[in-house]
C-alpha positions in Angstrom: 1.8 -11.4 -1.3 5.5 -10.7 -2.2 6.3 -7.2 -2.1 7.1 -6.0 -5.5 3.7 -7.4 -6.7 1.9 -4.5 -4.1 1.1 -2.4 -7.4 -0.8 -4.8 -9.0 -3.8 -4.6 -6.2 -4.1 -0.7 -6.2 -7.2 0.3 -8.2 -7.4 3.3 -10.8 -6.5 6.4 -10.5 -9.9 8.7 -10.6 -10.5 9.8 -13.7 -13.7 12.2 -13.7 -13.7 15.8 -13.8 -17.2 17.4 -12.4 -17.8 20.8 -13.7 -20.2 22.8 -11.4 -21.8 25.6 -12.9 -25.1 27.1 -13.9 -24.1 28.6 -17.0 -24.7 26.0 -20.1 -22.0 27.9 -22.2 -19.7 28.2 -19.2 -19.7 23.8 -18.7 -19.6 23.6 -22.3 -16.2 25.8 -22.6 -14.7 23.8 -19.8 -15.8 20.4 -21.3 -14.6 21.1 -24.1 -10.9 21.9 -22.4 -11.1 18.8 -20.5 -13.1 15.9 -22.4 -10.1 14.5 -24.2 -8.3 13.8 -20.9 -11.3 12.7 -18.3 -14.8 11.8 -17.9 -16.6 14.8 -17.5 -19.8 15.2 -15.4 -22.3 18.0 -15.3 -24.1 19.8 -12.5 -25.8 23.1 -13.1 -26.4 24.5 -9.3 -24.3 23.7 -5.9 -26.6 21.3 -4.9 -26.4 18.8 -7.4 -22.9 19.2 -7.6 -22.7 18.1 -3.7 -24.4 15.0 -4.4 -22.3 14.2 -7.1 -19.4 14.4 -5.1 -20.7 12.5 -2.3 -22.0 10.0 -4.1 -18.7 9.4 -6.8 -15.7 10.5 -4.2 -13.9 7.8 -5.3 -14.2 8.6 -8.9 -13.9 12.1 -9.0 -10.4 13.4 -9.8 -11.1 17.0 -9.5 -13.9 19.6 -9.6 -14.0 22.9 -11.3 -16.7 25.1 -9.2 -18.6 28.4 -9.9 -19.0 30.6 -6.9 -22.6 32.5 -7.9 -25.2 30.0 -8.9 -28.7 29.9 -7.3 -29.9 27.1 -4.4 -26.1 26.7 -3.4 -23.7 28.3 -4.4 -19.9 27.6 -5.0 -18.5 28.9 -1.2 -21.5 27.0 0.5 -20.1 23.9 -1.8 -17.0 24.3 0.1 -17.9 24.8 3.6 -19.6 21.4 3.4 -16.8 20.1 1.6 -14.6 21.0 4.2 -16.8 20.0 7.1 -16.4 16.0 5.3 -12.5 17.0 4.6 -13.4 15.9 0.8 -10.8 19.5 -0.2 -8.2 17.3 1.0 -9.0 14.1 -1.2 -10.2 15.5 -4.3 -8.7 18.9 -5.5 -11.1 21.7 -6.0 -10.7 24.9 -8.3 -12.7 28.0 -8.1 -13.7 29.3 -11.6 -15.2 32.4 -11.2 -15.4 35.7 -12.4 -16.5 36.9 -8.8 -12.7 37.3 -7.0 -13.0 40.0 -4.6 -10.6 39.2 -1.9 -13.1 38.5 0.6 -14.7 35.8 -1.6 -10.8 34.7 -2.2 -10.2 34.6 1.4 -12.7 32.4 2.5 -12.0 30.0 -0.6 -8.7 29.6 0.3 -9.8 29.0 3.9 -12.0 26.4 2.9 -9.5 24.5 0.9 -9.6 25.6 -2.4 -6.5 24.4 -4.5 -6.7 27.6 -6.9 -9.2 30.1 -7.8 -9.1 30.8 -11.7 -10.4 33.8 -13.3 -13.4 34.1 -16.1 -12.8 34.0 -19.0 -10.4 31.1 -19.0 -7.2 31.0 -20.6 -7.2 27.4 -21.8 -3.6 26.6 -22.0 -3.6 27.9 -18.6 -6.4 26.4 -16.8 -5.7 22.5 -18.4 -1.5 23.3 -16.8 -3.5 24.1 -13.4 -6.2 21.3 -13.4 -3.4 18.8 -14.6 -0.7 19.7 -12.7 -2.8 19.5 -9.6 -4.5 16.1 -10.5 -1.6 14.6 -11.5 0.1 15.2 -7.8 -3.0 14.1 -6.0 -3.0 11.1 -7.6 0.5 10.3 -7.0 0.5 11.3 -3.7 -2.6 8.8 -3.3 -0.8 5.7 -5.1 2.3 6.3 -2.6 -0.4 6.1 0.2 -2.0 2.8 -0.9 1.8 1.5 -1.4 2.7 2.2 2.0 -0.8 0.8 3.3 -0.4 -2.7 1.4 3.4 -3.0 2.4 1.8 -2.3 6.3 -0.4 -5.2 5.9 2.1 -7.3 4.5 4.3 -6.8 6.9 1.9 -7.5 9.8 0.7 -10.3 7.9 4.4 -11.6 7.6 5.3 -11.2 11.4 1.8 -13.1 12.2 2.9 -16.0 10.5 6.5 -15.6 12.1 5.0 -15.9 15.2 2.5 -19.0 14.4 5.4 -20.7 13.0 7.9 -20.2 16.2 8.4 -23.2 18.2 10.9 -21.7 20.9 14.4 -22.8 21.8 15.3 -26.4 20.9 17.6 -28.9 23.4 17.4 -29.8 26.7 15.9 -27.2 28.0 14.2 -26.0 25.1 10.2 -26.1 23.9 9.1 -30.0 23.7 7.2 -28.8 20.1 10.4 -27.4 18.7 12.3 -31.0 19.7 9.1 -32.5 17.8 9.5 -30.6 15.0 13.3 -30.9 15.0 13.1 -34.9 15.3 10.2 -35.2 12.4 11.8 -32.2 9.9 13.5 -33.5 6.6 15.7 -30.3 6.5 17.5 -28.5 8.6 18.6 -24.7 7.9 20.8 -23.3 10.4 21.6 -19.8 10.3 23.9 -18.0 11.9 24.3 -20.7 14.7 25.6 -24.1 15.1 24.4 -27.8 16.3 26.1 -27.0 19.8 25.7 -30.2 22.2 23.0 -28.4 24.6 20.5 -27.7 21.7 21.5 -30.9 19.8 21.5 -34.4 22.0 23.0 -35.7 19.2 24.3 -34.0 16.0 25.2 -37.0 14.5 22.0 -38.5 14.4 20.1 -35.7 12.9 23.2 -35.5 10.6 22.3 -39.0 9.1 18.5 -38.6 9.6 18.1 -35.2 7.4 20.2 -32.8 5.5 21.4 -29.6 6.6 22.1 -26.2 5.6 24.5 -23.9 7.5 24.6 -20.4 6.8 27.1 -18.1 8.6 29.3 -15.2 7.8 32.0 -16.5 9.8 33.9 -19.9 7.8 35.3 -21.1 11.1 31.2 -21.7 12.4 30.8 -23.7 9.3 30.5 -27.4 9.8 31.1 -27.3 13.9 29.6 -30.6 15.7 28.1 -31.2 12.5 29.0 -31.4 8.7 26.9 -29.3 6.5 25.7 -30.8 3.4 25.6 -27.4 2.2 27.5 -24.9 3.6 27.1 -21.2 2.5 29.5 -18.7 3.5 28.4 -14.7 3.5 25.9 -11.9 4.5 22.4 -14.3 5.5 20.1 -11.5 3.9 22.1 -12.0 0.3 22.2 -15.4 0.6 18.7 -15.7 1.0 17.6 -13.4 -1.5 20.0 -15.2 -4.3 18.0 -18.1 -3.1 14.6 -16.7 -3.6 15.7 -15.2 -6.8 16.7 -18.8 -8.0 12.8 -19.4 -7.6 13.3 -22.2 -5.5 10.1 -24.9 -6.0 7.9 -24.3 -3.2 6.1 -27.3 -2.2 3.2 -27.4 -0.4 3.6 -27.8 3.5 0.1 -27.6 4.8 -0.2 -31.1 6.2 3.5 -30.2 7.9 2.2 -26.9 9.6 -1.4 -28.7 10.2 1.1 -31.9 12.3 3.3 -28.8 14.6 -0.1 -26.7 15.1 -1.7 -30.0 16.6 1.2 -30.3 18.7 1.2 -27.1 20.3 -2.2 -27.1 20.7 -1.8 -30.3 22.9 0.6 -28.5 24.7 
């Protein structure tokens, strides 16, 4: 996976607003606000509202909760929100006409994102809700970014690994000779085809062709002529060749050959 394709594997941002209330004219108000912007969900007590949320988490982009309704209300929402940590994956708003500062307190506590006073103001509570979703989500995207990137990462040093050989030379690794003695290219970077690693530069010279890399000119061509020499900062030059979009051909049957080899070792 090449890394500036990591955005196209992150799924959707949540996009359902679940309004928690047991006042019909109260969801209604609030749907109205919202439904031009998000799916909207209904719940008309604390209970069902819980179940919703636990059962669409991943959907669920925010939740606007009543505190007084009857079978659970709106601060026992939150204490079993906070006891799964869901306050800090989904933002919750308190929408209540019941703000004593005791009530307040424990909201807040509980990780409540805002409490918001009945009767709404609705330019106000849409800036709230939207603001508030909109950081959420991007703070979630950045996660997922920095999660793939992770992966690919690890999943790039892996294959570094599988594909090192060791030293080459005399006293070098017998599969990295091997693989030196059957390869059709040979990419040097930052080095050069010294007589100890090398029994005899000439030979591979003739046998394959070679590309030398090195910041330093004078390191260019020593023991050995380069059929291509390149002259400069190794991480430029190999981006400018990556950028080229160099034809990549497929080398299973190459990496199968070397993995049998070491595995005879």
């Amino acid at each position: 996976m090449e890394m500036e394709h990591l955005y196209d594997n992150i799924p959707g941002p949540p996009d359902t607003v679940l309004i928690i209330d047991d006042d019909e004219i109260n969801r209604a108000i609030l749907d109205n606000l919202f439904s031009e912007t998000y799916v909207i969900q209904e719940a008309e007590n604390g209970r069902i509202g819980l179940e919703k949320i636990l059962a669409q988490r991943d959907r669920i982009c925010a939740v606007l909760l009543d505190v007084v309704m009857p079978e659970m209300d709106g601060i026992q929402v939150m204490r079993a929100l906070n006891e799964r940590n869901i306050q800090e994956q989904i933002p919750v708003f308190l929408i209540t006409a019941e703000a004593s500062d005791t009530v307040m307190r424990e909201a807040y506590e509980l990780g409540v994102m805002d409490v918001i006073s009945k009767p709404v103001v609705p330019y106000v509570v849409r800036r709230r809700v939207n603001s508030v979703v909109e950081l959420f989500q991007a703070r979630k995207r950045l996660g997922n970014v920095v999660d793939q990137q992770q992966t690919e990462l690890l999943r790039q040093a892996r294959l570094i690994i599988d594909l090192n050989m060791g030293m080459i030379g005399a006293h070098g690794n017998h599969c990295a000779n091997q693989a030196l003695a059957k390869a059709d290219l040979l990419i040097m970077v930052g080095t050069r085809a010294a007589d100890r690693a090398m029994v005899d530069p000439k030979e591979i010279q003739r046998r394959m062709a070679t590309i030398h890399i090195d910041v330093d000119p004078a390191e260019i061509g020593k023991n050995m002529e380069a059929a291509i020499p390149l002259v400069g900062d190794v991480k430029v030059i190999l981006r400018q060749i990556l950028d080229r979009g160099v034809p990549v051909t497929d080398s299973t049957a190459w990496l199968d050959q070397q993995a049998e080899v070491l595995n005879k070792v």
